[in-house]
C-alpha beads as a LAMMPS data file, in Angstrom:
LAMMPS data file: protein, C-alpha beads

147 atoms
146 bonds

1 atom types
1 bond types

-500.0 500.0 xlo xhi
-500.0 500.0 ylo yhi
-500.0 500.0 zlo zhi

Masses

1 110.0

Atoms # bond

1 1 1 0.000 0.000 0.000
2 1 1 0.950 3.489 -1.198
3 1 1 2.073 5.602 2.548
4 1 1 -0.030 8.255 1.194
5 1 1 -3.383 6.219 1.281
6 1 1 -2.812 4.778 4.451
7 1 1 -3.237 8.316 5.739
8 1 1 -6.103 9.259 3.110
9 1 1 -7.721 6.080 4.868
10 1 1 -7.859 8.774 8.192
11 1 1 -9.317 11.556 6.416
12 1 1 -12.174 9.507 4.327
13 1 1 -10.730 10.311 0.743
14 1 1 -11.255 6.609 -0.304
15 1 1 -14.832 5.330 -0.481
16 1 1 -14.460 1.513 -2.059
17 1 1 -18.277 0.989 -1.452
18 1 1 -19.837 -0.899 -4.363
19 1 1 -22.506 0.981 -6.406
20 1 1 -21.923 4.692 -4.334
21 1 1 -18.193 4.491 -4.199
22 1 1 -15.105 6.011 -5.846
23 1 1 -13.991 5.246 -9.396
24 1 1 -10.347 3.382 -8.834
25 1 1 -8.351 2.640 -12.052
26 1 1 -5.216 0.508 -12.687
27 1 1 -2.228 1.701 -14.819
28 1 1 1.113 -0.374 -15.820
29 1 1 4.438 0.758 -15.850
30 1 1 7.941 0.338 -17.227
31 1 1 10.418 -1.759 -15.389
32 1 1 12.195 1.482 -15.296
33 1 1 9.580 3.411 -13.424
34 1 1 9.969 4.661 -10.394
35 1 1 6.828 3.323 -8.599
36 1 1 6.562 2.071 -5.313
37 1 1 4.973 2.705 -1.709
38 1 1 6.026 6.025 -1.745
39 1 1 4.192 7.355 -4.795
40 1 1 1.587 9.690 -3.755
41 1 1 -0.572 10.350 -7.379
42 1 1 -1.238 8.485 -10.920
43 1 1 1.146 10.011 -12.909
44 1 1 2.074 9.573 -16.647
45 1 1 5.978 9.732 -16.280
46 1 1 7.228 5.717 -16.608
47 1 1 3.735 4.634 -17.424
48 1 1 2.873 2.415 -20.491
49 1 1 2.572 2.962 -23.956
50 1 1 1.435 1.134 -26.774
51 1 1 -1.304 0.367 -29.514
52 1 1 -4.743 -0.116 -27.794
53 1 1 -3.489 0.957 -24.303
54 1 1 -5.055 3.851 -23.209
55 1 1 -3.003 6.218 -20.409
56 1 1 -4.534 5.965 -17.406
57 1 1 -5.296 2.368 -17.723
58 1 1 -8.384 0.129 -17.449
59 1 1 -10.922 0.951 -14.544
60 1 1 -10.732 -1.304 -11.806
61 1 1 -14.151 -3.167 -11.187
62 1 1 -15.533 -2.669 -7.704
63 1 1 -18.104 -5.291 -7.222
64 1 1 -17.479 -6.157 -3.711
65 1 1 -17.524 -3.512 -0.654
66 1 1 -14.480 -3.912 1.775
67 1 1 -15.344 -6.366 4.783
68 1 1 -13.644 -6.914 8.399
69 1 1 -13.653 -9.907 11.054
70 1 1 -12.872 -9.257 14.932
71 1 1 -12.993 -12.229 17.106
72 1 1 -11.488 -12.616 20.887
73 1 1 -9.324 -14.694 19.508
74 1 1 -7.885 -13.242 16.311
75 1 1 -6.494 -9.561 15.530
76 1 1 -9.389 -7.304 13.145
77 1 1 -8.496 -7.046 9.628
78 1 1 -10.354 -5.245 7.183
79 1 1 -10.047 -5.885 3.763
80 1 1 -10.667 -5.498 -0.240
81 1 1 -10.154 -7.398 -3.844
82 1 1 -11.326 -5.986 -6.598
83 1 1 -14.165 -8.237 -8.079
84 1 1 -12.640 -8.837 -11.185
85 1 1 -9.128 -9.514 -12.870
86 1 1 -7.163 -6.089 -14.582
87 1 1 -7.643 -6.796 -17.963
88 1 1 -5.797 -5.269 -20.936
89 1 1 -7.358 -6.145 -24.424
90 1 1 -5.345 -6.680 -27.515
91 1 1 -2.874 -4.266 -26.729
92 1 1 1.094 -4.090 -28.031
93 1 1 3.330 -2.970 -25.207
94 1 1 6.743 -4.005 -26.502
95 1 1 8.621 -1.381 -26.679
96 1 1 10.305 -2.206 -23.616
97 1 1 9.086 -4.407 -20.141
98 1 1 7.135 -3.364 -18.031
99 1 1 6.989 -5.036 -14.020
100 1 1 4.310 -2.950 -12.099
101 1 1 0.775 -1.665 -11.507
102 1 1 -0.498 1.508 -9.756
103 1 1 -4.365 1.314 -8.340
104 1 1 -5.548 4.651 -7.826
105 1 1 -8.400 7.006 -7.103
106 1 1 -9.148 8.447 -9.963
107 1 1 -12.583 10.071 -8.225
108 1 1 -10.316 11.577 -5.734
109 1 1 -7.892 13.764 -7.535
110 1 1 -5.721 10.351 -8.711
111 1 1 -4.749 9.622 -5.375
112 1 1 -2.417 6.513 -5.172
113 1 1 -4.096 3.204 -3.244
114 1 1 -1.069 0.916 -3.826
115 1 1 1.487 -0.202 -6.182
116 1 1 1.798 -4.202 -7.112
117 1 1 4.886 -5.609 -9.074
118 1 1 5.272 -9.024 -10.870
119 1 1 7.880 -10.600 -13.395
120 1 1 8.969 -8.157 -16.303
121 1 1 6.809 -8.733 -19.442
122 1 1 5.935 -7.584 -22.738
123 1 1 2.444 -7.792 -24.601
124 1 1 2.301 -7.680 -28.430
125 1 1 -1.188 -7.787 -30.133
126 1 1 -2.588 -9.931 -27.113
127 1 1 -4.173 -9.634 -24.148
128 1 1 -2.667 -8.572 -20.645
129 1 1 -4.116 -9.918 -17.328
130 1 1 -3.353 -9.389 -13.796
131 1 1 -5.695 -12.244 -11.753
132 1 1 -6.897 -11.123 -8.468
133 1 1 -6.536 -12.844 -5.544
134 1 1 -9.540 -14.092 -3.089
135 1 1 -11.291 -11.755 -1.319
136 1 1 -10.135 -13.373 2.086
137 1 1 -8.775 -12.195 5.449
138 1 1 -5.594 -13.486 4.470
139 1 1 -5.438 -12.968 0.790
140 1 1 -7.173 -9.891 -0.215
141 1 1 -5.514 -7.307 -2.610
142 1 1 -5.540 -4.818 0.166
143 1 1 -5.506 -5.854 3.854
144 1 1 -5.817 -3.438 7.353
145 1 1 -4.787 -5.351 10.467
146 1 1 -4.212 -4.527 14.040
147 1 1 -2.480 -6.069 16.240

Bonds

1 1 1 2
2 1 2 3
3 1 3 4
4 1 4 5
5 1 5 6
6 1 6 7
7 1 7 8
8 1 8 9
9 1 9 10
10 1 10 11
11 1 11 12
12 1 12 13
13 1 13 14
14 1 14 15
15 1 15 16
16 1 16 17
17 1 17 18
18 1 18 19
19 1 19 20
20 1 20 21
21 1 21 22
22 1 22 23
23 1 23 24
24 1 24 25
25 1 25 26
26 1 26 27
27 1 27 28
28 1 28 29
29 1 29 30
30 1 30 31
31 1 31 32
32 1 32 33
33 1 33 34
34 1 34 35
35 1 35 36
36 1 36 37
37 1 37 38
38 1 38 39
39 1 39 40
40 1 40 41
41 1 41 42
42 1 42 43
43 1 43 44
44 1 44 45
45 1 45 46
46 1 46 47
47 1 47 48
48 1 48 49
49 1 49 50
50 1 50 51
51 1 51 52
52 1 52 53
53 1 53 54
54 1 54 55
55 1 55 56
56 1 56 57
57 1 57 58
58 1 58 59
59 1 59 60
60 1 60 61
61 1 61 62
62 1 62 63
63 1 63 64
64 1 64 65
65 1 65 66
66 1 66 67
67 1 67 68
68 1 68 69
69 1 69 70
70 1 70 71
71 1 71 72
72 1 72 73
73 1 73 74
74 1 74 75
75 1 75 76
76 1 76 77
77 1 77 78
78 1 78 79
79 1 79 80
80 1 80 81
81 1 81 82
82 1 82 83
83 1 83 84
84 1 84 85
85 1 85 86
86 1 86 87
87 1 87 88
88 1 88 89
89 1 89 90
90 1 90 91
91 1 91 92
92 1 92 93
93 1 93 94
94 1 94 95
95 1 95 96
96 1 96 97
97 1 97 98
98 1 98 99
99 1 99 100
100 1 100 101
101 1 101 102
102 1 102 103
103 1 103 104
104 1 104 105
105 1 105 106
106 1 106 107
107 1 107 108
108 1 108 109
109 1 109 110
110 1 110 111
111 1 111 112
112 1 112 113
113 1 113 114
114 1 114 115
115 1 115 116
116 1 116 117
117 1 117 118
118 1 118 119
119 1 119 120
120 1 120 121
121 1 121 122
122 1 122 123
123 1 123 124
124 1 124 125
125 1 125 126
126 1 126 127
127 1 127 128
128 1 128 129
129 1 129 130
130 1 130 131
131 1 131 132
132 1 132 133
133 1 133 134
134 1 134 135
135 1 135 136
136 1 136 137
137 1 137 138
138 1 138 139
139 1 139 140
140 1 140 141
141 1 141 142
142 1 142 143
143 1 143 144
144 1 144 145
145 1 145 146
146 1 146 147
């Protein structure tokens, strides 16, 4: 998670309910970007380019509001998956790897949620997806715990 929205989280700029939330998008970048927990906005500089990728990225589809757990016997975690995979359609992005996504808030002034890495690739004419995980305590995208 992006520092940033961990304090945003205090100040109720992120809404992920489903239907009256925020619109949250995901955007790929160069292995050469300089992306990580401390990036604050969506920005343009190291992002993608290609035929059929639009800057900016895909939105991200919000189909399931965050949910918690509290027990006696277990910490509280909160937590959040998008409800379906990132998916980038027929696009060419070859032009160098790219190793990274950045989720963001594009409702809310492009603040950044969190930035997510995986194994350089390269896309040409073909289809581009990043598989969510299960929306579970212990596997969510995004997961709040205390302790």
């Amino acid at each position: 998670m992006c520092t940033s929205f961990m304090q945003e989280l205090l100040t109720a700029t992120h809404n992920f309910t489903t239907g009256t939330g925020n619109t949250f998008k995901a955007a790929l970048y160069f292995s050469s970007a300089t992306i990580n927990a401390a990036t604050t906005v969506y920005s343009t500089t190291g992002e993608v380019t290609g035929t059929n990728y639009t800057a900016g990225g895909v939105t991200v589809t919000n189909s399931t509001s965050p949910l918690s757990t509290n027990s006696s016997a277990t910490a509280g975690v909160a937590y959040w998956t998008p409800g379906a995979s990132l998916t980038y359609t027929n696009v060419t992005i070859n032009s160098a790897a790219f190793n990274a996504v950045l989720i963001y808030n594009s409702s809310a002034s492009d603040k950044a949620v969190s930035v997510h890495t995986f194994g350089d690739q390269t896309v040409t004419a073909g289809t581009f997806t990043l598989t969510m995980p299960p929306n579970t305590t212990s596997t969510a995208l995004l997961r709040l715990a205390t302790t």
